[in-house]
C-alpha positions as CSV (number, residue, x, y, z in Angstrom):
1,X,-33.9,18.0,9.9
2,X,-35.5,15.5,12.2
3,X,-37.2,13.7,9.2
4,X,-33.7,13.6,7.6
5,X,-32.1,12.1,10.8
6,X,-34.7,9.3,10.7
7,X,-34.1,8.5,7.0
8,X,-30.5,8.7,7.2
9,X,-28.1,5.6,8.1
10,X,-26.0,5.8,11.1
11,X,-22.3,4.7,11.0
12,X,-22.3,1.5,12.8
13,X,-20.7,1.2,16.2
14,X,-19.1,-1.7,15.4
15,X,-17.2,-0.8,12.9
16,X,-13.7,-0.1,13.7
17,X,-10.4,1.9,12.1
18,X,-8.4,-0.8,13.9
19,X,-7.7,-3.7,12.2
20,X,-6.2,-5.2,14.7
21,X,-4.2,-5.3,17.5
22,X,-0.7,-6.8,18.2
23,X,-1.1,-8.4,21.2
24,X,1.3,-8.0,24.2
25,X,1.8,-4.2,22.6
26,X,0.3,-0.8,22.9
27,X,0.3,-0.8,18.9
28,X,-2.3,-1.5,16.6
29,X,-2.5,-1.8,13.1
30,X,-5.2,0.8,11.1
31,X,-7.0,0.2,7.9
32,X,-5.6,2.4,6.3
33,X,-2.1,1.5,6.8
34,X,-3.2,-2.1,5.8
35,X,-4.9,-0.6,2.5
36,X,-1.7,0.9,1.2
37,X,0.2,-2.0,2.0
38,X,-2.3,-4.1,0.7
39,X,-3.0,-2.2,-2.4
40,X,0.8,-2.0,-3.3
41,X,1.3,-5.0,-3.1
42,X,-1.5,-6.2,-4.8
43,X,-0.7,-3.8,-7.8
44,X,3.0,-5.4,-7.9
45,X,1.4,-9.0,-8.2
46,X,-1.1,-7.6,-11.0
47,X,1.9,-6.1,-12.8
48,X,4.2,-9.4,-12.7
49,X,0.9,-11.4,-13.9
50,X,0.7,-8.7,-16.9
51,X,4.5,-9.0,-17.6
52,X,4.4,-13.1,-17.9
53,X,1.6,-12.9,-20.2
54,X,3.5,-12.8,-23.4
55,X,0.5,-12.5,-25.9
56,X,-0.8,-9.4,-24.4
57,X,2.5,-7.8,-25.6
58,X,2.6,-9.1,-29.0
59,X,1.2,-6.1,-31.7
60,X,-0.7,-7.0,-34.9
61,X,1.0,-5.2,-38.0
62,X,4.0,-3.1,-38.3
63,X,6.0,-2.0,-35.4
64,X,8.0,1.2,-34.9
65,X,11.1,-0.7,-33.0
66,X,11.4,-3.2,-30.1
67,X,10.9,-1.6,-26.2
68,X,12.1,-4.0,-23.3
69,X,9.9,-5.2,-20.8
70,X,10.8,-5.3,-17.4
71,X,10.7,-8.7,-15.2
72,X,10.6,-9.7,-12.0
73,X,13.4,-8.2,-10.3
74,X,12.9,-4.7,-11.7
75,X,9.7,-4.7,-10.7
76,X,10.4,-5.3,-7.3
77,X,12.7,-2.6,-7.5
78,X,9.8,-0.5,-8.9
79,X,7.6,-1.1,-6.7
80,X,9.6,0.1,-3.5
81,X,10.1,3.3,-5.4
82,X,6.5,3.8,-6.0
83,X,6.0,2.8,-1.9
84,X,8.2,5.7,-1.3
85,X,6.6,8.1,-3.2
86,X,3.3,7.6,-2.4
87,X,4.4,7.7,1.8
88,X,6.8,10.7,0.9
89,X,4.9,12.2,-1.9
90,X,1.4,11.6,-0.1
91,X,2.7,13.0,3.4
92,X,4.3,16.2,1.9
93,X,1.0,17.0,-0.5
94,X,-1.2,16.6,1.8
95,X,0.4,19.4,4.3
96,X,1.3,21.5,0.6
97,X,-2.1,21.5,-1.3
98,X,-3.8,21.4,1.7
99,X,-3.1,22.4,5.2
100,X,0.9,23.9,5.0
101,X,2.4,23.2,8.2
102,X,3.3,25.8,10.8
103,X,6.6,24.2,11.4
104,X,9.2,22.1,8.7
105,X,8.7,19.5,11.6
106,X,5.0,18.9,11.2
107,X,6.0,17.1,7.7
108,X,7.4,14.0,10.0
109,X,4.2,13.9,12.5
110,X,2.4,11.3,10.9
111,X,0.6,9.7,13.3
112,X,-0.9,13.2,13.2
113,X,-2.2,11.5,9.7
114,X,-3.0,13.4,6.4
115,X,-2.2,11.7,3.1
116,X,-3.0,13.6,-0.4
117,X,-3.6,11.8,-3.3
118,X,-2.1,14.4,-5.6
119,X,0.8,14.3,-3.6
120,X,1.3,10.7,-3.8
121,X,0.6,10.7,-7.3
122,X,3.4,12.8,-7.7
123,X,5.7,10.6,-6.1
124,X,5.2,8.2,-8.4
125,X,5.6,9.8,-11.2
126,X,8.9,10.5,-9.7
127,X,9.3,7.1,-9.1
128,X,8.6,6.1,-13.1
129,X,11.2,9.1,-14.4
130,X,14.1,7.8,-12.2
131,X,13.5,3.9,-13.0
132,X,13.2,4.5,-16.2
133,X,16.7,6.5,-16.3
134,X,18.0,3.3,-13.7
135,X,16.9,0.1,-15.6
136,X,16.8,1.9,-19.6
137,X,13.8,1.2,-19.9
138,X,11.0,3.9,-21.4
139,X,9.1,6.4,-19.0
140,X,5.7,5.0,-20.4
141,X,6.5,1.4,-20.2
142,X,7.2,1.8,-16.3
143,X,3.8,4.7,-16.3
144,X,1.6,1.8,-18.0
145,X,3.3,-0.7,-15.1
146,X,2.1,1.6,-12.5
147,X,-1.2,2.9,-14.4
148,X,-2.8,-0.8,-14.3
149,X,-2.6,-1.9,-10.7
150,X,-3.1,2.0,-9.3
151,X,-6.9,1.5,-9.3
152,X,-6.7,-1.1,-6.4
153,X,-4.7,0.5,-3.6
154,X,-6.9,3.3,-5.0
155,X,-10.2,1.2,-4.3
156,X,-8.7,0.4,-0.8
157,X,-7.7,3.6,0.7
158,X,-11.1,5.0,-0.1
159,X,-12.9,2.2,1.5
160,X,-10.5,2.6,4.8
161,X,-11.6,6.4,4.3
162,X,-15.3,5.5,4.9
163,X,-14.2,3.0,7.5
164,X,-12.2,6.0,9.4
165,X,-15.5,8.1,9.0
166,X,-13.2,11.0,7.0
167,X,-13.4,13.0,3.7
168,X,-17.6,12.2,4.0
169,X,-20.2,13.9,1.7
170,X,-22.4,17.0,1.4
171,X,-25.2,17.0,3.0
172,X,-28.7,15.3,1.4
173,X,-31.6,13.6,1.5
174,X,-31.2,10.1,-0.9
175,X,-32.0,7.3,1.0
176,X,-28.5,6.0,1.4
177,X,-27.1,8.9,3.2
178,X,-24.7,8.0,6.2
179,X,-24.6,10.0,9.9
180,X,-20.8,10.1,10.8
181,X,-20.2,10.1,14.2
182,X,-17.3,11.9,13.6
183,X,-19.3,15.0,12.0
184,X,-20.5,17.4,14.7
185,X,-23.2,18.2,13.0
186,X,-24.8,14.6,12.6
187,X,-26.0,15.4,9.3
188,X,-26.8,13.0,7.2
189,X,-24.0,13.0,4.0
190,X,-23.2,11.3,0.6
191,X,-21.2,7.9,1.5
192,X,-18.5,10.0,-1.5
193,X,-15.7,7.7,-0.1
194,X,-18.0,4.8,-1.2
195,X,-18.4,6.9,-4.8
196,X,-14.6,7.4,-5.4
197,X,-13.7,3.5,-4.4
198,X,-15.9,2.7,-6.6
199,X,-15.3,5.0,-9.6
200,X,-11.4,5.6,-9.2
201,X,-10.8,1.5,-7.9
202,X,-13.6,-0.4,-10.0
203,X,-14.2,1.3,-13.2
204,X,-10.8,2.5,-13.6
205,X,-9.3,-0.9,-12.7
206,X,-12.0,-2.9,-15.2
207,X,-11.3,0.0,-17.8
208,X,-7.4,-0.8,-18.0
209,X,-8.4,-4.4,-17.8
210,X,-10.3,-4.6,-20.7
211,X,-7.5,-2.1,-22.6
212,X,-4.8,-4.5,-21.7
213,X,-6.0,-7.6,-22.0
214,X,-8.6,-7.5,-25.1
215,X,-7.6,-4.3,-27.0
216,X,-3.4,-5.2,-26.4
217,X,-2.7,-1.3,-25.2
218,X,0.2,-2.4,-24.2
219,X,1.7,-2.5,-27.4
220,X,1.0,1.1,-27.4
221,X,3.0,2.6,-24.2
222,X,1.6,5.3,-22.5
223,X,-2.3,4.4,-23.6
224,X,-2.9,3.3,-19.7
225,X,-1.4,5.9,-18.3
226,X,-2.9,8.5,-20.0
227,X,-6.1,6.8,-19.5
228,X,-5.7,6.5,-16.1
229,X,-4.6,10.5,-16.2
230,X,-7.9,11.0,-18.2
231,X,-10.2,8.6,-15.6
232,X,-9.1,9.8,-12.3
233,X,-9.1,13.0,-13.0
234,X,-12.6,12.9,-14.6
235,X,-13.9,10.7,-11.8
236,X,-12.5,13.1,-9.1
237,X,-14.4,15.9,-10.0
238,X,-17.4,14.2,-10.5
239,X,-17.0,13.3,-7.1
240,X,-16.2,16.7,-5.4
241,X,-20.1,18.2,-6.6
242,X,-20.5,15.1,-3.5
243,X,-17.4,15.7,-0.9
244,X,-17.8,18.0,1.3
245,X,-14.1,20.5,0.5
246,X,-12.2,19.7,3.3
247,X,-9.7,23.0,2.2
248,X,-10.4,26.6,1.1
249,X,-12.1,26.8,-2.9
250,X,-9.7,28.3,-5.3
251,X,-11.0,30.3,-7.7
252,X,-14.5,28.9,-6.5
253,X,-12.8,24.8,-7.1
254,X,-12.6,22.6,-4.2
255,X,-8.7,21.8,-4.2
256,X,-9.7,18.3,-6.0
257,X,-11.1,19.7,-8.5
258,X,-8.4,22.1,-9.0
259,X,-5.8,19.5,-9.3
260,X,-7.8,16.9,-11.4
261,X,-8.9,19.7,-14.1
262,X,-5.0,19.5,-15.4
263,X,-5.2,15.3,-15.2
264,X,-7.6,15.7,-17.6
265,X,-6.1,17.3,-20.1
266,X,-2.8,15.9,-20.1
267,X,-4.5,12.2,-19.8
268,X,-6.1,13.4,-23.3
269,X,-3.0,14.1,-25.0
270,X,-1.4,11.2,-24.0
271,X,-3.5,8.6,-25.2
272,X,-3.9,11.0,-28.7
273,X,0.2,10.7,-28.5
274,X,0.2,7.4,-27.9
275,X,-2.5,6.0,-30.0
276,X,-1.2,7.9,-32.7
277,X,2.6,6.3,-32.7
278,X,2.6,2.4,-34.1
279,X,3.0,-0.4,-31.8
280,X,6.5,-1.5,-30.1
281,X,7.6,-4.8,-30.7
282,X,8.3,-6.3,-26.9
283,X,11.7,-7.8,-25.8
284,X,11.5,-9.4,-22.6
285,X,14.5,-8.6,-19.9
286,X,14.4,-12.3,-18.9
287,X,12.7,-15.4,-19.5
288,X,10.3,-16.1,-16.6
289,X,8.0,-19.4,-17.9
290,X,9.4,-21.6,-15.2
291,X,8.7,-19.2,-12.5
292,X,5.1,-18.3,-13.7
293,X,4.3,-21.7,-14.2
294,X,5.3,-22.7,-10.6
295,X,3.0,-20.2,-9.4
């Protein structure tokens, strides 16, 4: 164990979960606040910069009927959806699939903190079902919107979960392992936040990236979001054989596991679906050029 401590990295003191502080106030501003913020916006900006680049919409060959895609505005509505499913769907998953609360009042004590992924990422796909009913506009046009810029709140929240010295490894031996000072034991631990920001932000992100912008699966709604169904869920339990469960196995699965293992399959038959059905010819809600051009 000794010999392990001396190989191991130790968490640097100077590395904070406060971003910073607002001066003249008791409040401060975390991380990992900032990451969600960050990241949603971020994904809205990606999304707009998708939806004013005509050509990536355009399919080669015969279509199957014209399916509008959304501008500006409705993405801004979108988007705050989205923000209040992941908060809402994040807060309430996190107490469900993982630690159910003694009291219905527990749900609203967030500065308690607990966020779930799955729970978020239920939100949002109650997010896509009611826009899409809102705006008329098809559930796996707004599911592609959502699947492409996902990856980098993703990517950012993971990286505030190393910062925060949570959700950290099992315990080894490879020369990259981290001490957390918040782990009682000291022992030293896969960096898996490090792991999942970069399998479930990078690859994912560059995956849909190369999709979108060379292979036009856009034309095709639903191929992103089934991929990104298929990705996460295969990248998340890859991850878990290095996250130490933070929540009783079931059936001998860590909890991640047990809620990727139905991504996977579902992300499967979606892109079969969806690759399967021809192309949609686009129809824009709105012409944009002057905007895009002033940016």
């Amino acid at each position: 164990m000794i010999v392990e401590l001396i190989s191991a990295i130790t968490f640097p003191e100077w590395i904070s979960d406060t971003a910073f502080s607002i001066p003249g106030t008791p409040l401060k501003v975390k991380w990992y606040g900032l990451g969600y913020m960050v990241g949603i916006y971020l994904a809205y900006r990606w999304a707009l910069r998708t939806v004013r680049q005509k050509h990536l919409w355009i399919p080669d060959g015969v279509t199957r009927g014209v399916e509008v895609i959304p501008n500006k505005t409705v993405l801004e509505d979108f988007t705050f959806y989205c923000l209040l499913g992941i908060m809402i769907g994040g807060r309430i998953g996190s107490l469900l699939l993982y630690s159910p609360p003694e009291t219905f009042l527990d749900i609203f004590k967030v500065w308690e903190g607990g966020m779930a992924f799955h729970g978020g990422f239920a939100g949002v796909c109650l997010a896509v079902w009611y826009v899409s009913r809102k705006h008329k506009i098809t559930l796996w046009r707004w599911a592609d919107m959502a699947a492409i810029g996902a990856p980098i709140g993703l990517g950012l929240v993971r990286i505030a979960n190393f910062v925060n010295q949570e959700l950290w490894g099992r315990e080894t031996d490879v020369p990259w392992a981290f001490i957390f000072r918040t782990d009682p034991q000291w022992l030293p631990r896969h960096p898996s936040q490090l792991y999942e920001a970069f399998l479930e932000g990078f690859v994912i992100f560059a995956v849909l990236w190369y999709l979108s912008r060379k292979k036009k699966a856009l034309t095709k709604p639903g191929i992103c979001a089934g991929m990104f169904f298929l990705l996460y869920g295969s990248f998340r339990i890859f991850v878990e054989f290095f996250r130490e469960p933070d929540a009783e196995l079931i059936f001998g699965l860590t909890r991640g596991t047990a809620y990727s293992l139905p991504m996977v399959f579902i992300g499967l038959a979606i892109v079969y679906w969806a690759a399967k059905r021809p192309p949609a010819a686009p129809k824009h809600m709105a012409e944009e050029i002057k905007a895009a051009k002033a940016e």
